[in-house]
C-alpha positions in Angstrom: 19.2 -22.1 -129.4 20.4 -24.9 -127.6 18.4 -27.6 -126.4 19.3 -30.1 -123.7 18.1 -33.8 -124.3 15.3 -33.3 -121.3 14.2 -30.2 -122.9 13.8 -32.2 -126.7 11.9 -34.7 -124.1 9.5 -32.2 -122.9 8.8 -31.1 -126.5 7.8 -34.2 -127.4 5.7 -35.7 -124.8 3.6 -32.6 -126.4 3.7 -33.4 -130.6 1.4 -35.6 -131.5 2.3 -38.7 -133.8 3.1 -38.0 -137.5 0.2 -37.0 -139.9 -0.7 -36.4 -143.7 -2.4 -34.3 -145.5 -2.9 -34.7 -149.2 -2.6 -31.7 -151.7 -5.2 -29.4 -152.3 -6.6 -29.8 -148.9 -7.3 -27.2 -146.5 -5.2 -27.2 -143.6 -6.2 -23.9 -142.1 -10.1 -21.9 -143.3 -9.9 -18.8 -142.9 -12.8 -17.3 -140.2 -12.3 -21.1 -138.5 -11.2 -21.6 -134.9 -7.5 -23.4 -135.4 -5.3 -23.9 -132.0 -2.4 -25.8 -132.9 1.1 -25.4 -134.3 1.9 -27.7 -137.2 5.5 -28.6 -137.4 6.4 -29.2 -141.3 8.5 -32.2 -141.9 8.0 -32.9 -145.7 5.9 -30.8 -148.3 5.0 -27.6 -149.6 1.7 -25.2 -148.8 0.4 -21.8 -149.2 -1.0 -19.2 -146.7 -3.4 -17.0 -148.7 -6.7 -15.1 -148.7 -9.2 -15.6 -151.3 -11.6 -12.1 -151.6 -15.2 -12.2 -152.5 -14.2 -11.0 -156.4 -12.2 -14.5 -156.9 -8.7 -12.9 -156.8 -6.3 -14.8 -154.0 -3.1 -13.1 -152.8 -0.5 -15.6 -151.2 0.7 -14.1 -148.0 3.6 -16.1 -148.0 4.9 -20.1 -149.0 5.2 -23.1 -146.7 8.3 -25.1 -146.3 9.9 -28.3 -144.6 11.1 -26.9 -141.1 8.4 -23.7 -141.2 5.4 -24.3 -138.7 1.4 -24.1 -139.8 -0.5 -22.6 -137.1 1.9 -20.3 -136.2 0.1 -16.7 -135.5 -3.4 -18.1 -136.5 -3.5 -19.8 -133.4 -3.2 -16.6 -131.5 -6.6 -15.3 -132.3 -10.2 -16.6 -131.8 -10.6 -17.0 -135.5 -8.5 -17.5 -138.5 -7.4 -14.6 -140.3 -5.9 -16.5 -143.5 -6.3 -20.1 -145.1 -3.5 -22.4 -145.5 -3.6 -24.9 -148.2 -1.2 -28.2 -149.3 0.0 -27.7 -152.7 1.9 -31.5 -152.8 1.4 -34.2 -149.9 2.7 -32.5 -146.8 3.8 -34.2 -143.6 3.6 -32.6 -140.5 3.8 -33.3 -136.7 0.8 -31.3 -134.7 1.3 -29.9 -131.2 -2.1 -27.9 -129.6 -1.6 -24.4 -128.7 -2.4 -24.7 -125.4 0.1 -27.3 -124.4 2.7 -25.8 -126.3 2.1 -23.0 -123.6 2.1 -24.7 -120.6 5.6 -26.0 -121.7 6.9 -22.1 -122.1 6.1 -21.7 -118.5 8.0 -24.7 -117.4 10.9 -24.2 -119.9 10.8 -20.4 -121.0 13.2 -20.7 -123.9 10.5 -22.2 -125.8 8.8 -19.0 -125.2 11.8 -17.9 -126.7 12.2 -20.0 -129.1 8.7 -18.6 -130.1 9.5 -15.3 -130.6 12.1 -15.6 -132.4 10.4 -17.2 -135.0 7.9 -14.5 -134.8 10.1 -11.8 -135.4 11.2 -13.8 -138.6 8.2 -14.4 -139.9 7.5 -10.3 -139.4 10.6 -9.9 -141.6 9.8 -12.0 -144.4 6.5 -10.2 -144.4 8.1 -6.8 -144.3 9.9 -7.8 -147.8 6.7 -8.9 -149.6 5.3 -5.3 -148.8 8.2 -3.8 -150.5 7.7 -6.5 -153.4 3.9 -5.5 -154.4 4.3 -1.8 -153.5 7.5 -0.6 -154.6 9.9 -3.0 -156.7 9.6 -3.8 -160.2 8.6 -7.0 -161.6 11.9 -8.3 -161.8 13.5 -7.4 -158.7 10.5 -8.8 -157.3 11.2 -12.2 -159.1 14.7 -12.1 -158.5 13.8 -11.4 -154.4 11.6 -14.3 -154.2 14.2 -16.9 -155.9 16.8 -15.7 -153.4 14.3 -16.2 -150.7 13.3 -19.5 -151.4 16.6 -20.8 -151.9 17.6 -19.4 -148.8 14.9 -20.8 -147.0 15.4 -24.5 -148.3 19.5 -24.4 -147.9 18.9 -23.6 -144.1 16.8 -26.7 -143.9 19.1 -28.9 -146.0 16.8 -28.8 -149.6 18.7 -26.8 -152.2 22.5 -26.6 -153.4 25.0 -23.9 -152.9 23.6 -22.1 -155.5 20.8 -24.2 -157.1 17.1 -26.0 -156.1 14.3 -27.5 -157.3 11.6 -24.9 -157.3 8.8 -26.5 -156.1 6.1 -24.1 -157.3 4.0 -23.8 -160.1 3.8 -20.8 -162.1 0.3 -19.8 -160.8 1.8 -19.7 -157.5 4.7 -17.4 -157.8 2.3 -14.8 -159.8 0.2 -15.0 -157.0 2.7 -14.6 -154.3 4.6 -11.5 -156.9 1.0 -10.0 -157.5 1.6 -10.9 -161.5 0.2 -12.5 -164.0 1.7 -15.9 -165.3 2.0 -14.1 -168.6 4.3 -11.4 -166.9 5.6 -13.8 -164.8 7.1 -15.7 -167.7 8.2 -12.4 -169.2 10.0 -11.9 -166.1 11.8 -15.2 -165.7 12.8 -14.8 -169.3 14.5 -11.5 -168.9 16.6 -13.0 -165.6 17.6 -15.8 -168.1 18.3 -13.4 -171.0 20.6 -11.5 -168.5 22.5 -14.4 -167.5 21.5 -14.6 -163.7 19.8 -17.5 -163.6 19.7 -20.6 -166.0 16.7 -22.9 -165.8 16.0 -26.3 -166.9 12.7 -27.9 -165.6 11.8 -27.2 -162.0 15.8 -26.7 -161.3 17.0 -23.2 -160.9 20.4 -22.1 -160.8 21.7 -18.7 -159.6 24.3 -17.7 -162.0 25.4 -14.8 -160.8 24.4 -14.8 -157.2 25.5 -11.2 -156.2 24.2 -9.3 -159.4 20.8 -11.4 -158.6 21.2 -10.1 -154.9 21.9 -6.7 -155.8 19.0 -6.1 -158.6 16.5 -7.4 -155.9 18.4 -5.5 -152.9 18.2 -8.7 -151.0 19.8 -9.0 -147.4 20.0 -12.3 -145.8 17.5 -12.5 -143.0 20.1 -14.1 -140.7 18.7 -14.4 -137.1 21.3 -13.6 -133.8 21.2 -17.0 -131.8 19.4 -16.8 -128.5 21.2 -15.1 -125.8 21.7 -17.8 -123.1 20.6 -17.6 -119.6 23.4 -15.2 -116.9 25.0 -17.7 -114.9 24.0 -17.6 -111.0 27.5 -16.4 -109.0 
């Protein structure tokens, strides 16, 4: 959307100074009252839910650029947790002045839905991971995913990034076992479409990868802007 350099002025007489979290602390408890929308500047987290046998299923991963907070906020307690998993840098805006801005400048209101409607697509892709693709396309979905996520947002290559999750992670977001999970990454390195060395992955064959996982780019239509008045 575009954003005039009063509007950018509005937005931040609202976000508070910069602020640090260290990893493995809690940023968000689940059944906790949170009201405020985290922007993410550096940093890597987790939203998951831990259930009372031990297991934990990651709902989805944090990036720089995504925003913490963001649905929680809209109900009287917190319905997931949200965890640092490296030192994460964030600029925090309260919920309730964020609001008062969208009714003085509605395209943040906008703005705000938009993302919403992203984060319901992302979402809508792990369902189909854990209930009806296989390991491997699920693997191969998430890589394309990720990297998509941190080339909008000026982290990863053309067709490379550093993977900044652990092992643990991933089989929790793919609903694996590291085990598998290994299996997994194995096979998409036996097949040639992608090559790994360290925490750097590089997509090989980008289309094959995209069509194993049946992966579509979730590519958001810009903001319509306002009618001009005659």
């Amino acid at each position: 959307m575009q954003l005039s350099a009063a509007d950018l002025r509005n937005l931040e007489r609202i976000v508070e100074r910069e602020r640090l979290v260290k990893k493995r602390k809690d940023l968000v408890v689940l059944g906790d009252a949170y009201r405020n929308l985290c922007f993410v500047k550096d940093g890597y987290a987790i939203r998951y839910k831990l259930l009372r046998s031990g297991k934990r299923q990651i709902l989805n991963v944090i990036l720089p650029g995504d925003v913490i907070g963001f649905l929680v906020s809209f109900f009287d307690r917190s319905i997931y947790s949200v965890v640092a998993v490296s030192d994460l840098t964030y600029n925090i805006c309260p919920l309730d002045a964020y609001a008062r801005l969208c009714y003085q400048e509605p395209q943040f209101g906008l703005a705000l839905s938009w993302l919403a409607a992203h984060e319901a697509a992302i979402y809508a892709e792990h369902i189909v991971d854990l209930g009806r693709r296989t390991p491997v396309e699920r693997l191969a979905h998430f890589l394309l995913e990720i990297h998509a996520r941190l080339l909008a947002v000026g982290r990863a290559e053309r067709t490379s990034f550093d993977l900044p999750f652990s092992q643990e992670i991933m089989a929790d977001v793919l609903g694996l076992s590291v085990p598998h999970l290994n299996r997994v990454m194995q096979q998409l390195r036996a097949e040639q479409l992608i090559t790994s060395r360290g925490r750097l992955i590089e997509l090989t064959d980008m289309a094959s990868l995209q069509t194993l996982a049946h992966y579509q780019p979730l590519d958001l239509a810009p903001i319509p802007l306002p009618a001009e008045k005659a």
